[in-house]
C-alpha positions as CSV (number, residue, x, y, z in Angstrom):
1,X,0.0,0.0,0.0
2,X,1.3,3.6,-0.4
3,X,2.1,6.0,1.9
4,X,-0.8,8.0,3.6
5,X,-0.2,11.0,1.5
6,X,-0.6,9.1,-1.9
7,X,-2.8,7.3,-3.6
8,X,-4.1,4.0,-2.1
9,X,-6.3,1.1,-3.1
10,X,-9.3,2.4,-1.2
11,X,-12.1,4.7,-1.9
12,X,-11.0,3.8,-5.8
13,X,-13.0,6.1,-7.7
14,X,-13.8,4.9,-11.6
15,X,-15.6,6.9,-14.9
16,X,-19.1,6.2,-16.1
17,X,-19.2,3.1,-18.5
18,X,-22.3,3.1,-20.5
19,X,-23.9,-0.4,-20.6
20,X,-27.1,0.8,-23.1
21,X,-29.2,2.2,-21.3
22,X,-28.0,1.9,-17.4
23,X,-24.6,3.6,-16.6
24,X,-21.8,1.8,-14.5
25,X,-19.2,3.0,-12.4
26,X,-18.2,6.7,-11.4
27,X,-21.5,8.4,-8.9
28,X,-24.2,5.8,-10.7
29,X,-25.5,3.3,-7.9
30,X,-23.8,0.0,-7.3
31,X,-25.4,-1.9,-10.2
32,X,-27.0,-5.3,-9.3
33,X,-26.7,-8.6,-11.8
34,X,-27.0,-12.0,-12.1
35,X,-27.1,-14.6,-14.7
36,X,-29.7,-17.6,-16.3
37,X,-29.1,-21.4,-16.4
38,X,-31.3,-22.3,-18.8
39,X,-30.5,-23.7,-22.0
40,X,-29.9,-20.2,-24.3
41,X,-31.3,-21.9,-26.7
42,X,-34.3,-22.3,-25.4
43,X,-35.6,-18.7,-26.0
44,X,-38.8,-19.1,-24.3
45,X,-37.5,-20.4,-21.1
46,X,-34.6,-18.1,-21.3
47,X,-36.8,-15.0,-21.5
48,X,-39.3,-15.8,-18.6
49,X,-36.0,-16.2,-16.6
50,X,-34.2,-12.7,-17.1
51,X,-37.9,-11.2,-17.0
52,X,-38.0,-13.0,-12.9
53,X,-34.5,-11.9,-12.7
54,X,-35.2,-8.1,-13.5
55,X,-38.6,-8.1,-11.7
56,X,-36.4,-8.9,-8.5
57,X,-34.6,-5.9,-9.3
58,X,-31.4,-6.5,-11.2
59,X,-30.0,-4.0,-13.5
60,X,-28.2,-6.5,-15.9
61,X,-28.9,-9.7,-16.7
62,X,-26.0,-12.3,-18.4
63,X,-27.0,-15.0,-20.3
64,X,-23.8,-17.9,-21.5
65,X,-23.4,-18.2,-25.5
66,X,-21.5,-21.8,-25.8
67,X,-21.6,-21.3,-29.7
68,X,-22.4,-19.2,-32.6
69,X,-25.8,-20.4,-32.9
70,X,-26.4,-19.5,-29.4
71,X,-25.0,-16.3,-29.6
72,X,-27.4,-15.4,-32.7
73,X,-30.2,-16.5,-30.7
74,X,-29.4,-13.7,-28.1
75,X,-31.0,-11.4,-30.9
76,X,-34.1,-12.6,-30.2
77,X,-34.1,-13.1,-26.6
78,X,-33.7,-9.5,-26.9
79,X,-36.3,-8.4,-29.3
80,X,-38.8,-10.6,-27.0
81,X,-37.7,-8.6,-24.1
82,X,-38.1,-5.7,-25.8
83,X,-41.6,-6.7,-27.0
84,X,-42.5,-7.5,-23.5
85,X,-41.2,-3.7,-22.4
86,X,-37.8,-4.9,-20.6
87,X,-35.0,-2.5,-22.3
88,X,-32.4,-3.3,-19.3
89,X,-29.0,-4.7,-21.1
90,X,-28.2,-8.1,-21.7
91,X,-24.5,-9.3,-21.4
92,X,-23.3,-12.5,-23.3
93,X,-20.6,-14.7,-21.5
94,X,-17.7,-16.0,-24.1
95,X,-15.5,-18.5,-23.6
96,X,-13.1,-20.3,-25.7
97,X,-13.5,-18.8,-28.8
98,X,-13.3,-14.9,-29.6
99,X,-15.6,-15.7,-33.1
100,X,-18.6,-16.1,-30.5
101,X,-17.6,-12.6,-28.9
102,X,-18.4,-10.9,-32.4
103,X,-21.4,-12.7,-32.8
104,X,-22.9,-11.6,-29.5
105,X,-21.7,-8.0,-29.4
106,X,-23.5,-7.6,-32.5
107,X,-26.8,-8.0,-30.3
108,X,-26.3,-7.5,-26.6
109,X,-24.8,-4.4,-24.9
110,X,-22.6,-6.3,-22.9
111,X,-20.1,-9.4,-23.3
112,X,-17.8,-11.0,-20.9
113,X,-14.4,-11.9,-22.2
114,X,-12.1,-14.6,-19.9
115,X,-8.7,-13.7,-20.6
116,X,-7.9,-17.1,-19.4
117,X,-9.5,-19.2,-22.4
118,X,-9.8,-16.1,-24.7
119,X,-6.2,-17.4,-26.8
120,X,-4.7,-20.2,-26.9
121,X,-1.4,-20.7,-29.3
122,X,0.4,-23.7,-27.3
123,X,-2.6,-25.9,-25.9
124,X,-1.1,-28.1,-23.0
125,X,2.4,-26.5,-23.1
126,X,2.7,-25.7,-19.1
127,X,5.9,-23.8,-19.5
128,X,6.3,-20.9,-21.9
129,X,10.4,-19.8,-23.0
130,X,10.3,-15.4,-23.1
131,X,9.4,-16.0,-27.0
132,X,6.7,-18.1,-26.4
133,X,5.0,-15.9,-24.1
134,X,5.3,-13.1,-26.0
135,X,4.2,-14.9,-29.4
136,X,0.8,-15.6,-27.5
137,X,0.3,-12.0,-26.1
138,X,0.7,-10.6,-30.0
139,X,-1.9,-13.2,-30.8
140,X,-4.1,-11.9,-28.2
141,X,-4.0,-8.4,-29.5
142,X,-4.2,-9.3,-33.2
143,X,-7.4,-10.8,-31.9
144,X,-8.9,-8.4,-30.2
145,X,-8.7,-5.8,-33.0
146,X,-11.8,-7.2,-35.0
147,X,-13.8,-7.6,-31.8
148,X,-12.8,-3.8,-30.8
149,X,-14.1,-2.3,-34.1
150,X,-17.4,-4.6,-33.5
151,X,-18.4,-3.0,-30.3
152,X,-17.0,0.3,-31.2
153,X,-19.9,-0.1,-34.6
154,X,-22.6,-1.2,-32.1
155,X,-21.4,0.7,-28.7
156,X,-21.1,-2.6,-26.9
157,X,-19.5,-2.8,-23.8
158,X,-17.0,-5.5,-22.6
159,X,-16.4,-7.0,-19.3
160,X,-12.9,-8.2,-19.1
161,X,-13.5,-11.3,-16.4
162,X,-10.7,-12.4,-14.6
163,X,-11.6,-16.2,-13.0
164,X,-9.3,-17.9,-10.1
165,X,-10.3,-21.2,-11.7
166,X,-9.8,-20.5,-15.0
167,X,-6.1,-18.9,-15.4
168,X,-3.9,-19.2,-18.3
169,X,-1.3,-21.6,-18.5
170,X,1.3,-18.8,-19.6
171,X,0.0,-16.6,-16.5
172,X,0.4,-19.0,-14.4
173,X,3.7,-20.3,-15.9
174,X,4.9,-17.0,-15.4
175,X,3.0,-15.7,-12.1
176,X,2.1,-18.8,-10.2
177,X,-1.5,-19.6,-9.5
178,X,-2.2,-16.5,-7.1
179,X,-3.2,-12.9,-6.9
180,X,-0.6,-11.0,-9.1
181,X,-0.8,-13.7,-11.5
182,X,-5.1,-12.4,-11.6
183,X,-4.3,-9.1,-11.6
184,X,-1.1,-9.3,-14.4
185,X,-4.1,-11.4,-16.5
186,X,-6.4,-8.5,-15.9
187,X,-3.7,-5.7,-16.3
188,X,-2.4,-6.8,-19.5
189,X,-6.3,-7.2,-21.5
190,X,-7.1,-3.7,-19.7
191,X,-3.5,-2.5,-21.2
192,X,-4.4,-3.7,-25.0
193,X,-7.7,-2.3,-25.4
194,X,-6.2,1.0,-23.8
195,X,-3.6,0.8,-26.4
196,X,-6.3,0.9,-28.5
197,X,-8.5,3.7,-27.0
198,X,-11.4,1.6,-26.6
199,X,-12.8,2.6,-23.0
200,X,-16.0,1.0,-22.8
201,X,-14.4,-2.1,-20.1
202,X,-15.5,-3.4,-17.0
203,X,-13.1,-5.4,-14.7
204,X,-14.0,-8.1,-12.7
205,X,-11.4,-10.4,-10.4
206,X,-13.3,-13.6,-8.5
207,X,-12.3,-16.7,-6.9
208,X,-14.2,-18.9,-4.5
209,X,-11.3,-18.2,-1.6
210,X,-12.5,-15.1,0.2
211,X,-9.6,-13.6,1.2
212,X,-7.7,-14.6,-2.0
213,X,-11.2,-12.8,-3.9
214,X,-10.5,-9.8,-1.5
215,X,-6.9,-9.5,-1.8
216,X,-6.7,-9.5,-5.8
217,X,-9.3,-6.5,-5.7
218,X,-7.9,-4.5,-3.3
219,X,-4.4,-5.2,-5.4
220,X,-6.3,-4.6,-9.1
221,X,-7.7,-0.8,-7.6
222,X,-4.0,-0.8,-6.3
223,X,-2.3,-1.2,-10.4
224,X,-5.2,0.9,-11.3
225,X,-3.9,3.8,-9.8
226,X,-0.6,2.9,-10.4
227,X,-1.2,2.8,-14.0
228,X,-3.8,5.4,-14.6
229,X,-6.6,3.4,-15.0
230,X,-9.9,4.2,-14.0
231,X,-12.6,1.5,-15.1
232,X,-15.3,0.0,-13.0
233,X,-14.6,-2.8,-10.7
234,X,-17.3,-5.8,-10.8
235,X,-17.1,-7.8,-7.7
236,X,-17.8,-11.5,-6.6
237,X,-17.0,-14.3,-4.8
238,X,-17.5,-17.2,-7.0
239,X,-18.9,-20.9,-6.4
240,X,-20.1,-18.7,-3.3
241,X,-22.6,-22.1,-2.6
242,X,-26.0,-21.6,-1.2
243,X,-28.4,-21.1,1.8
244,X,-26.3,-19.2,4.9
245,X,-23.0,-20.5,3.9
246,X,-23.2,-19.2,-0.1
247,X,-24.6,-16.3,1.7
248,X,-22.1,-14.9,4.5
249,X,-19.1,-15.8,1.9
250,X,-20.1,-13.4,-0.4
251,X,-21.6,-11.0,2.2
252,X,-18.2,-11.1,3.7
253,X,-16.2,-11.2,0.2
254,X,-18.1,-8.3,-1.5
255,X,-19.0,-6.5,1.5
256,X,-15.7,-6.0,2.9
257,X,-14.9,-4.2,-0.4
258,X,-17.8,-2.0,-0.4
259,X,-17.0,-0.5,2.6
260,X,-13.6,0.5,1.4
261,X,-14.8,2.1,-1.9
262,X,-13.9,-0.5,-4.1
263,X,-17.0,-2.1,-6.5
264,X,-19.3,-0.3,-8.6
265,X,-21.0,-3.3,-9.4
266,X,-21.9,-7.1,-8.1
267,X,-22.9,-10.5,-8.7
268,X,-24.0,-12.8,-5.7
269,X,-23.3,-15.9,-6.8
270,X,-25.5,-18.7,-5.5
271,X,-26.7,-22.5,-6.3
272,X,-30.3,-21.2,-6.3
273,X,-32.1,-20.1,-8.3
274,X,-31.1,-16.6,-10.0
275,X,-33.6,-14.0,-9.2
276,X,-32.3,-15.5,-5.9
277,X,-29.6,-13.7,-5.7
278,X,-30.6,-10.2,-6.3
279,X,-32.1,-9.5,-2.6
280,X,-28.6,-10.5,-1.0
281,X,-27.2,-8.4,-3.7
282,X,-29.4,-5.9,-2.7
283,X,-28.5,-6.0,0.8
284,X,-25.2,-6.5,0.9
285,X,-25.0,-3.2,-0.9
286,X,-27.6,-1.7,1.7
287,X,-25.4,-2.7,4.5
288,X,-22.0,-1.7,3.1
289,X,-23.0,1.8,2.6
290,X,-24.5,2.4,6.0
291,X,-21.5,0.9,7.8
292,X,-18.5,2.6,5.2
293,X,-15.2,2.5,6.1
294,X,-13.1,5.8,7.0
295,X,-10.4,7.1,4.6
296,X,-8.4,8.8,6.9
297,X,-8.1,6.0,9.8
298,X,-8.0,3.4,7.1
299,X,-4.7,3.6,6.2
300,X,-3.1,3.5,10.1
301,X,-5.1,-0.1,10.3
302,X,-3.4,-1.3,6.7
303,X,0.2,0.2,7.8
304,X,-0.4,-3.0,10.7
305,X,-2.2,-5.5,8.0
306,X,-1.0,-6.3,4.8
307,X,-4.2,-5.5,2.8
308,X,-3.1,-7.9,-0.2
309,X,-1.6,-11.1,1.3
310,X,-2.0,-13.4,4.6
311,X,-1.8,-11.8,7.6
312,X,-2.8,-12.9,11.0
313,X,-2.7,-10.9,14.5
314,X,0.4,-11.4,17.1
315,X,-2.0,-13.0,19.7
316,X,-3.0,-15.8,17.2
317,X,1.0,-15.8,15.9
318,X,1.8,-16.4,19.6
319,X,-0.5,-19.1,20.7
320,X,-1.6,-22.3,19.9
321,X,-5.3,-21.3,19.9
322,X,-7.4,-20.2,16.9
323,X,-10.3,-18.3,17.2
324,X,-13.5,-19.7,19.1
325,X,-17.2,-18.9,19.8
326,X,-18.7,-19.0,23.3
327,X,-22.0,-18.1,24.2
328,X,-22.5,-14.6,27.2
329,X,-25.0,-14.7,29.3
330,X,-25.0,-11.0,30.6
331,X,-26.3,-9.0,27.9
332,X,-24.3,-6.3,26.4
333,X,-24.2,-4.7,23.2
334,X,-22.5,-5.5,19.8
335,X,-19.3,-3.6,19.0
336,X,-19.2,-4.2,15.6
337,X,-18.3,-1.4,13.4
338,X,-15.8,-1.5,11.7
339,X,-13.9,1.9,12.0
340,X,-14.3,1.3,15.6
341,X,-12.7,-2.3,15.1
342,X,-9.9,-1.1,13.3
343,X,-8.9,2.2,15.3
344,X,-8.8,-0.9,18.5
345,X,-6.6,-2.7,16.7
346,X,-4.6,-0.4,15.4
347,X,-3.9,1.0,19.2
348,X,-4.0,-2.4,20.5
349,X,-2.7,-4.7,18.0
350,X,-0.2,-7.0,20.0
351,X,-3.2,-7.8,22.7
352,X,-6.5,-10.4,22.1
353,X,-9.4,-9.1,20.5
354,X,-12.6,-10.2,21.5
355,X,-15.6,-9.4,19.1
356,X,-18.9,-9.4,20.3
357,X,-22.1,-9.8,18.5
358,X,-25.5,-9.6,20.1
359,X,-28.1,-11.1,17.8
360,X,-30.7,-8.8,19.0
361,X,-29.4,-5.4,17.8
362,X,-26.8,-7.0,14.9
363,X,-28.6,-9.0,12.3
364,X,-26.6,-12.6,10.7
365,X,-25.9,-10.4,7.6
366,X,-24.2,-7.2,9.3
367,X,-22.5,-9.8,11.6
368,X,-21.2,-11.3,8.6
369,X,-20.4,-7.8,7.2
370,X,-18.3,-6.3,9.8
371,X,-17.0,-9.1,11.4
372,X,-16.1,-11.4,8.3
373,X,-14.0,-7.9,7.0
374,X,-12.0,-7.9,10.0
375,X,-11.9,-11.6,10.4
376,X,-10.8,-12.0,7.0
377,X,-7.6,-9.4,7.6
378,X,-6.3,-11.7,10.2
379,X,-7.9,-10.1,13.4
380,X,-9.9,-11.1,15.9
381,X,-9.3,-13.8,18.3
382,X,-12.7,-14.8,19.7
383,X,-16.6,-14.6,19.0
384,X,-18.8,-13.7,22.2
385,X,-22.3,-14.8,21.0
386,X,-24.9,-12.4,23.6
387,X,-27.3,-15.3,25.2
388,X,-30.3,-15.5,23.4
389,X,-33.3,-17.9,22.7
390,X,-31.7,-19.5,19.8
391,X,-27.8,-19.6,20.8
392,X,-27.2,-22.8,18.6
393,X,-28.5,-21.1,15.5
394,X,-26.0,-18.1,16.5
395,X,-23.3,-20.2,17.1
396,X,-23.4,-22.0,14.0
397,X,-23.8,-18.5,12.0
398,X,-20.3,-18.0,14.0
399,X,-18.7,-20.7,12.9
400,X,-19.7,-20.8,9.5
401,X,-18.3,-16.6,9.8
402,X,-14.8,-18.0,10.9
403,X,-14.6,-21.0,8.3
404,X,-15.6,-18.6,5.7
405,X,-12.7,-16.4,6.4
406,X,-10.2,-19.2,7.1
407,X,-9.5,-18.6,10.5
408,X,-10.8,-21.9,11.7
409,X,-12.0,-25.5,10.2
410,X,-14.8,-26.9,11.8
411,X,-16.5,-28.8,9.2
412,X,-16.3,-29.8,5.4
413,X,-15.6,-27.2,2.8
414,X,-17.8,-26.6,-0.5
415,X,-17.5,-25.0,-3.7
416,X,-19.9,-25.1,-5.4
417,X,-21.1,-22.7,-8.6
418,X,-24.3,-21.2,-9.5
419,X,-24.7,-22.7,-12.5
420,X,-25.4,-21.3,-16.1
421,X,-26.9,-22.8,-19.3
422,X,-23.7,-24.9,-19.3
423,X,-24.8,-26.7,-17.0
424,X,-26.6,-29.7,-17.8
425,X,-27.9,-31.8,-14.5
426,X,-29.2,-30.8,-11.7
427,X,-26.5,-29.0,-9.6
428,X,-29.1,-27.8,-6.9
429,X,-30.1,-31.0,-5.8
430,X,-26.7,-32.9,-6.3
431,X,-25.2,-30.0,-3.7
432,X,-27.9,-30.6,-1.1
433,X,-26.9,-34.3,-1.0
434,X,-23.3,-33.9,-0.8
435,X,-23.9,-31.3,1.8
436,X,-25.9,-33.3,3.9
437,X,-24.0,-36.6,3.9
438,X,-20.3,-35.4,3.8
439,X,-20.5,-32.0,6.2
440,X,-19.1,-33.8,9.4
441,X,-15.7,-34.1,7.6
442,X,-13.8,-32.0,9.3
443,X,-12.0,-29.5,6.6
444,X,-12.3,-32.3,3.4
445,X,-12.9,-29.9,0.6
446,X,-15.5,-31.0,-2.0
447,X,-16.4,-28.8,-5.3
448,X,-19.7,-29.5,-6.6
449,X,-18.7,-27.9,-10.3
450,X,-21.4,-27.2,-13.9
451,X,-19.1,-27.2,-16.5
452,X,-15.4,-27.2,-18.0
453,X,-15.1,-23.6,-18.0
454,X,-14.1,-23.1,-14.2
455,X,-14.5,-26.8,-12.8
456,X,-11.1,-28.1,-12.9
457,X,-9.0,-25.1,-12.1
458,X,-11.7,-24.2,-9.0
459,X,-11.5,-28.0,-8.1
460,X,-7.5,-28.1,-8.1
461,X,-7.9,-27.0,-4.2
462,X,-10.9,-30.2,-3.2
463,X,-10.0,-33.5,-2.8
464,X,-13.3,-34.2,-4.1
465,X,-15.2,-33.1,-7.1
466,X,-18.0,-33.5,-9.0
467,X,-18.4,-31.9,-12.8
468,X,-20.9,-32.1,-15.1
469,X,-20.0,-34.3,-18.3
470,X,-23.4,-34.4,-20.6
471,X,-26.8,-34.3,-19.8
472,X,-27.8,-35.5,-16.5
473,X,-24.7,-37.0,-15.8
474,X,-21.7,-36.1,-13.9
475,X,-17.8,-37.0,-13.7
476,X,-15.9,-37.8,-9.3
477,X,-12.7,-35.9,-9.4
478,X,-10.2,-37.2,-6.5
479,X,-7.2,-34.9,-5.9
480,X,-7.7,-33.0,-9.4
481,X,-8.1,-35.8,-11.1
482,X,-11.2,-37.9,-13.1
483,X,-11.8,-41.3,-11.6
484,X,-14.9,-42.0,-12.5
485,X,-16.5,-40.8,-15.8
486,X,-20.3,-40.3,-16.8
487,X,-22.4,-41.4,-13.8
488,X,-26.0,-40.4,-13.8
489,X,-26.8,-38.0,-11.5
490,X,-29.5,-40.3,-9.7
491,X,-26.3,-42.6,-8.8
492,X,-24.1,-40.0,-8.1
493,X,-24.4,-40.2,-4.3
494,X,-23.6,-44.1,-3.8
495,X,-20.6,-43.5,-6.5
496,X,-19.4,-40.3,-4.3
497,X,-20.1,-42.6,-0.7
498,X,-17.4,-45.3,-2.2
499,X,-14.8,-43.6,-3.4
500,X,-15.1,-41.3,0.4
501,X,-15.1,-44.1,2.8
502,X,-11.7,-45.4,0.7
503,X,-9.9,-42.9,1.8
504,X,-11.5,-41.4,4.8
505,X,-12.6,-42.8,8.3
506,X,-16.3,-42.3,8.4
């Protein structure tokens, strides 16, 4: 971070990005999105579901385009929507193969680019020489010339869409699988269509790691600056899950970043369905504005923590302990806010921090809020849960606050994503089953994963995984690897229940 007198990460201020009709970015509101899983090319379905997903309140709606027959059937998505009196933009998620990307920005205001599958010169080479490297970077701007002139001819916006699952084998070759190696992936597609003076971007950084999510932001508004960039930041933590835990990880994720100034736009990403995940959107945004951060104590707190990379407090450095819940029995008050959190810490760093949260004057998500921010910096050394009628209920919301943020393991870990028209079984229902019969394993990490796109790179960190193959069916990854391929998703449990009690003690 930079000194107190210069420029710093937070408070990141961007320009207006026009996204047809709705702007993005600069003093606009914090714009609200999600995206379908039906089948694109089922229009009819496709329709009804971005009509539910505005009607909950969501300014954009993104809908996948797997091929060029799918991304001329966005045309009349739109013209239906229009029909039905729905002129809110429509953004089209590429993958794989820029040719799609200039069939869709012909006839949605938005696409989403993944600089991690957008070129690929050297497929399965894992280490790049200097020439190499460089040979596929020229391709990558040769190719993103045509698609330029297409959006500059229909005024189409593009999301550039950084993905922790989904880096490029040159990034990572050179950068390692981490945050700079996101932010250099994001940095150098942001740099090219600079280059170019095409404006019209949106950034996005995600991962389904929290802290890794909140790190790489905090570090992309950093290179921003540093480079003179000002474009609006989307924010999300991806394969966020659903119920409570899908929804304190992303209130904690994108929240923390809100209150320091960084996101001018979000996606709550949930295995639910969409409309779904508008009203925590919607909240999280609430709640982030009426419990901002302060400029001008922020950067004592961040001269103690290292605002881009693991840090942990001196008491828990010290000790053997991690952090704990208890239940209170004498009531007291909450003392979550965060500026007073942080000025504490910041006088009183090398002693135990104790935060309390009283359920009666604190709701889950504003617990999650405040306390997953400073739990997620590495502070904090123990949750005080105010005795109420319902302390179990509390204490789990605790729990599930402290695994969310890393700082301790006290059941199984899922990842799970939120599914998209690429997705072809039923990832809702597969989830809830895995969930239920696997979540007394005590930090075994199990990805519950649509499609190709993100599955294998988000499942590299889950000893267990589960991807969709082809219609209702489903592939068991062990340790990153396939073991077992195209099992109905009816069977999928039994399959799962094997291979689990082989290598654990249940």
């Amino acid at each position: 971070m930079k000194s107190k007198e210069g420029n710093s990460w937070f408070f990141f201020k961007s320009r207006e990005v026009m996204v047809g009709n709705i702007g993005f970015g600069k003093n606009n509101p914090i714009r609200l999105q999600s995206m379908t899983n039906t089948s694109t090319a089922n229009v009819k379905e496709t329709v009804c579901q971005c009509k539910q997903i505005f009607q909950a309140g969501a300014d954009l709606v993104r809908i996948t385009a797997r091929n060029i027959s799918e991304a001329k059937t966005l045309e009349e998505i739109r013209r239906q929507l229009i029909h039905e009196g729905i002129r809110k933009p429509l953004a089209a998620d590429i993958h794989f193969n820029p040719q799609i990307a200039l069939e869709a920005a012909r006839r949605v205001e938005k696409i989403r680019i993944n600089p991690g599958n957008f070129v690929d010169l050297f497929p399965k080479k894992l280490q790049y020489s200097a020439s190499e490297y460089n040979q596929e970077s020229d391709e990558i701007r040769k190719t993103i010339l045509p698609l330029i002139n297409v959006c500059r001819q229909y005024g189409t916006s593009i999301r550039i869409g950084i993905n922790g699952g989904s880096l490029s084998r040159r990034i990572i070759d050179r950068f390692g699988n981490n945050c700079e190696a996101m932010v250099e992936s994001a940095i150098e597609f942001v740099q090219m269509f600079h280059d170019e003076g095409f404006h019209n971007l949106i950034v996005s950084i995600k991962a389904s790691n929290v802290k890794k999510m909140i790190h790489a932001n905090r570090l992309l508004a950093q290179k921003f600056m540093e480079y003179g960039f000002d474009y609006p930041i989307h924010l999300g933590v991806t394969e966020a899950g659903e119920g409570e835990d899908g929804r304190i990880k992303s209130i904690a994720g994108i929240g923390s970043l809100l209150m320091d100034g960084i996101g001018d736009t979000i996606r709550v990403s949930l295995t639910e369905s969409p409309e779904n995940e508008i009203p925590v959107a919607a909240e999280i945004v609430e709640l982030a504005q009426k419990n901002a951060a302060d400029k001008k104590n922020a950067p004592d707190f961040f001269s103690i923590v290292n605002p881009f990379a693991y840090f942990i407090n001196k008491t828990e450095q010290n000790g053997s302990s991690t952090p704990f819940t208890e239940v209170e029995p004498a009531s007291q008050p909450s003392n979550l806010d965060i500026n007073s959190l942080r000025k504490q810490f910041t006088e009183q760093s090398d002693e135990p921090f104790t935060l309390i949260w009283n359920p009666s004057d604190c709701s889950v998500s504003k617990f999650a809020l405040i306390a997953g921010s400073f739990l997620a910096d590495g502070c904090g050394n123990k949750i005080k849960v105010i005795n109420t009628t319902n302390n179990e209920k509390y204490l789990e919301s605790a729990a599930n606050l402290l695994q969310t943020t890393e700082r301790r393991i006290s059941k199984a870990v899922f990842t799970s994503c939120p599914s998209c028209g690429r997705t072809s079984y039923d990832i809702e229902d597969v989830l809830k089953k895995v969930k239920a019969e696997f979540s007394n394993l005590k930090g075994i990490h199990f990805a519950i994963m649509g499609c190709i796109v993100n599955g294998p790179g988000e499942m590299a960190g889950a000893k267990y995984g589960v991807l969709g193959s082809k219609p209702n069916h489903v592939d068991i990854w062990v340790n990153g690897k396939p073991v077992l391929k195209g099992i109905h998703q009816d069977n999928l449990l039994e399959e799962l229940k094997k291979i689990v009690s082989e290598n654990e003690q249940i």
